[in-house]
N, C-alpha and C positions, 0 to 999 in steps of 0.2 A: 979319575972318571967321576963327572956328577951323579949323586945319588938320585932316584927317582921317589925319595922322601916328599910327601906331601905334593907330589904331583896329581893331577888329575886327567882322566879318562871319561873322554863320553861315547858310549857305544849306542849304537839305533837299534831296537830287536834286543836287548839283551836282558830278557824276563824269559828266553827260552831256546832250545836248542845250541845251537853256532854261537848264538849272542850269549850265552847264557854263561857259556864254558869260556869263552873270550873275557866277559865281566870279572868270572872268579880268578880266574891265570892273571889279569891285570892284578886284581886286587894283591896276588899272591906274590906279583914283583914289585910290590909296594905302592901301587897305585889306589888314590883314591878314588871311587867311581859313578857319574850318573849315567843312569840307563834309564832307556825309554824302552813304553811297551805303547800294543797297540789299544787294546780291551782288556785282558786279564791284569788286573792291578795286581790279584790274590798272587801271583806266578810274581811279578815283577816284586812285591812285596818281601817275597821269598828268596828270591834272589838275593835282595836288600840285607837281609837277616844273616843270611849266610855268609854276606862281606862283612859285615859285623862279625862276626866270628874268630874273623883272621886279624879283628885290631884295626878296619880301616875303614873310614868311612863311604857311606855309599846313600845315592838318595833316585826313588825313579821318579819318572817323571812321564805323562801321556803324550804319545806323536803318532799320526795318521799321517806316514812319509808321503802320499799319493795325492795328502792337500799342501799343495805350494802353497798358496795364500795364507795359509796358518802358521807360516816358518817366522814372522815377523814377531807373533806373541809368543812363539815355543821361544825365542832368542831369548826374548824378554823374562821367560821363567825359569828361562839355563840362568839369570845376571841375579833373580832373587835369587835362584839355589844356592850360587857361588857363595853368594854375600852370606845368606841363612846359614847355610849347611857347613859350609866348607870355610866361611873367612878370608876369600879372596874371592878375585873379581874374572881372573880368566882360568882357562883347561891348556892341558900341554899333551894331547891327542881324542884326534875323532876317529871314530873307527862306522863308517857308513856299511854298515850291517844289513839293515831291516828290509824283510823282501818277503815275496810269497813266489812258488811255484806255479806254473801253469804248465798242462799237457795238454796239446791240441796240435793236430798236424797242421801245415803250412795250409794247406787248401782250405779246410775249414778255418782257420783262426778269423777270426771278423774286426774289423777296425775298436772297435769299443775295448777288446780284449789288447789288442796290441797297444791302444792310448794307453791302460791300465798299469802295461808293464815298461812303457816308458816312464808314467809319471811314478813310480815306484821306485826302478831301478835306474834311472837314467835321471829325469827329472831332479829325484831328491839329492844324490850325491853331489849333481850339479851346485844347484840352489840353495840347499840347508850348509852348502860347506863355507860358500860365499857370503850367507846370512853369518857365520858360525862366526869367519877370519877375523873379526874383530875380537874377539874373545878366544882366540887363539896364541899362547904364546910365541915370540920369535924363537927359533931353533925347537919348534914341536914336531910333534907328527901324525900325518894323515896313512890311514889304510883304508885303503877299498873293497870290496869283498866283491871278486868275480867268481867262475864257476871254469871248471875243467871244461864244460860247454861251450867256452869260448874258444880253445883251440881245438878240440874233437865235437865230434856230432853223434847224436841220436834222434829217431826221426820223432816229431812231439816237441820239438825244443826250440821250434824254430824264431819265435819272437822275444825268449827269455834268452836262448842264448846268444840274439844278437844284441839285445841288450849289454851283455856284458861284455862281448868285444868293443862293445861304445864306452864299456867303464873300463877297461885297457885301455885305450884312445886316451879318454881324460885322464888319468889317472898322469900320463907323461905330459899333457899339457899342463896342469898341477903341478909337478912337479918342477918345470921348466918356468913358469912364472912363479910361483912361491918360492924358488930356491935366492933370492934376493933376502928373504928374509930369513933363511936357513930354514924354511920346512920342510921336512922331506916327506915325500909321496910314494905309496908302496902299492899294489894288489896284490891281495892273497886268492889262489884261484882253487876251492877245493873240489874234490872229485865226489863220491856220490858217499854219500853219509846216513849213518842209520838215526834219521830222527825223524820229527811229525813232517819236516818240509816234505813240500808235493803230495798231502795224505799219508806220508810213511810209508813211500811203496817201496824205498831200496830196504827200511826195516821190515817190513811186511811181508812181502811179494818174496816169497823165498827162489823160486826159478829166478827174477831179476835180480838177486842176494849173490846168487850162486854163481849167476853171469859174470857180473861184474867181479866177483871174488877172481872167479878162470881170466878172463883177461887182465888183473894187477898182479904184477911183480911179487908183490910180498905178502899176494894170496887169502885174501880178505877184503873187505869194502871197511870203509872209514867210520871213524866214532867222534861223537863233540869235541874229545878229551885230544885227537890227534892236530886239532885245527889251533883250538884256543892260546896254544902257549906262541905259537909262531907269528901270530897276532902282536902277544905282550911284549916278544923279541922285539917286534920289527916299533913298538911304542917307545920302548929302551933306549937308553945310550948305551947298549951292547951293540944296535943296531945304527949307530951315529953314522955313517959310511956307505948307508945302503940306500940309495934313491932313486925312485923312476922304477924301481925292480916287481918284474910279477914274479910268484913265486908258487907253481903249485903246490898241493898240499895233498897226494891224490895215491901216495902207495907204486906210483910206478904203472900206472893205464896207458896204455898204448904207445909203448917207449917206443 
C-alpha cells in the first residue's frame, strides 16, 4: 500500500473547531497540511504550530469561501505555497470544510440569508473544487463536509440543511465525473457537536446538550476529536475503495 509520506491536504475552516481537529488527525496520518481561515490568522497560526510539532509541515493561508470571485487568486497562492512551503506543485486531498451556522425558521429566513448560505456552503465546494482540480493529484481525494441535517430535521435549519443535501447531490456527481481520474469523493455528515458553530448552542445550551445526548445511541452529543480522524481515513489509502460514500458521524441520532 502507498505511504501517505509527503502527501498533502488542503482543508477550508481549519484554524478552528471541525477544521481544526480534521488539520491535526491529517497531520497525524502523515499528511502535510494547508489550511485556510477566515479572519483569525492568531488561531490558524496556532494550528500551524501545532502541525509542526508532529514533524510535518503545514502552512495557512486566508479564504472568504462566500467570495467566488477571489477563488482565482486563492488558487494562485495554494501554487506559491506548494512551490515555497512544500517543494511541489500539486495536493492529494481537499477537504471542503468551511461554513457558518445560521438558525432561523423557514418563514422568517429572507433571500439575503439564504444567497449567504448557498454561496458558503453550496457555491464554494462547487467552484473552489473546480478552481482547485488542476492542482489536484490523479488518484487523490475529495471530502465534503455535510451535516446530519441533511437526512433528519430540526425546525431553524431549514436553508443550511438544504444546503447540504445539495452537497450529498454533488458530492456523487464528483464523484462519477472525477472517477476517470481516480478521485474519489466522499461526504462526511456529522451530528451536533460541541464547538463555537452556530454560537455554541449544542456546547452551551445545556437542555439542547441533554436532548440531543437522550435521543443518540451512545448517549452523548459529539466532540471535534469524534469527526477528524474519519476525515483523514477517508484522505488515506486505508480508504482507496470507498467512493460516492456519505458517511455519518453522529453517535447513532435517530436510527
Amino acid at each position: 500500500m502507498a505511504s501517505t509520506k509527503n502527501k498533502i491536504a488542503l482543508v477550508t475552516g481549519g484554524s478552528r473547531g471541525l477544521g481544526k481537529d480534521m488539520a491535526l488527525q491529517l497531520a497525524a496520518k502523515g499528511f502535510d497540511v494547508i489550511l485556510t481561515y477566515h479572519s483569525r490568522k492568531d488561531e490558524a497560526d496556532h494550528v500551524v504550530n501545532q502541525i509542526k510539532t508532529q514533524n510535518r509541515k503545514a502552512h495557512a493561508l486566508q479564504l472568504d469561501v462566500a467570495l467566488t470571485q477571489t477563488f482565482d487568486s486563492f488558487v494562485t497562492n495554494v501554487q506559491s505555497a506548494l512551490k515555497n512551503n512544500f517543494g511541489t506543485d500539486k495536493i492529494n486531498a481537499l477537504v471542503n470544510n468551511a461554513g457558518v451556522g445560521t438558525h432561523m425558521s423557514f418563514t422568517d429566513t429572507t433571500p439575503e440569508q439564504f444567497d449567504n448560505m448557498v454561496n458558503i456552503h453550496l457555491k464554494a465546494p462547487y467552484f473552489l473544487t473546480q478552481k482547485l482540480l488542476p492542482l489536484l493529484n490523479d488518484g487523490g481525494s475529495i471530502v465534503n463536509i455535510s451535516s446530519g441535517l441533511a437526512r433528519f430535521s430540526f425546525p431553524g435549519y431549514s436553508a443550511y440543511g438544504t444546503m447540504k443535501g445539495a452537497v450529498e447531490t454533488l458530492t456523487k456527481y464528483q464523484a462519477k465525473e472525477l472517477g476517470a481520474r481516480k478521485i474519489r469523493v466522499n461526504v462526511v455528515a456529522p451530528g451536533a457537536i460541541e464547538t463555537d458553530f452556530g454560537g455554541g448552542a449544542v456546547r452551551d445550551n445545556k437542555d439542547l446538550n441533554n436532548m440531543i445526548t437522550s435521543l443518540t445511541a451512545l448517549g452523548r452529543v459529539g466532540v471535534a476529536d469524534d469527526v477528524g480522524g474519519v476525515v483523514a481515513f477517508l484522505c488515506s489509502d486505508d480508504a482507496k475503495w470507498v467512493n460516492a460514500q456519505r458517511i455519518e458521524v453522529a453517535g447513532g441520532i435517530f436510527i
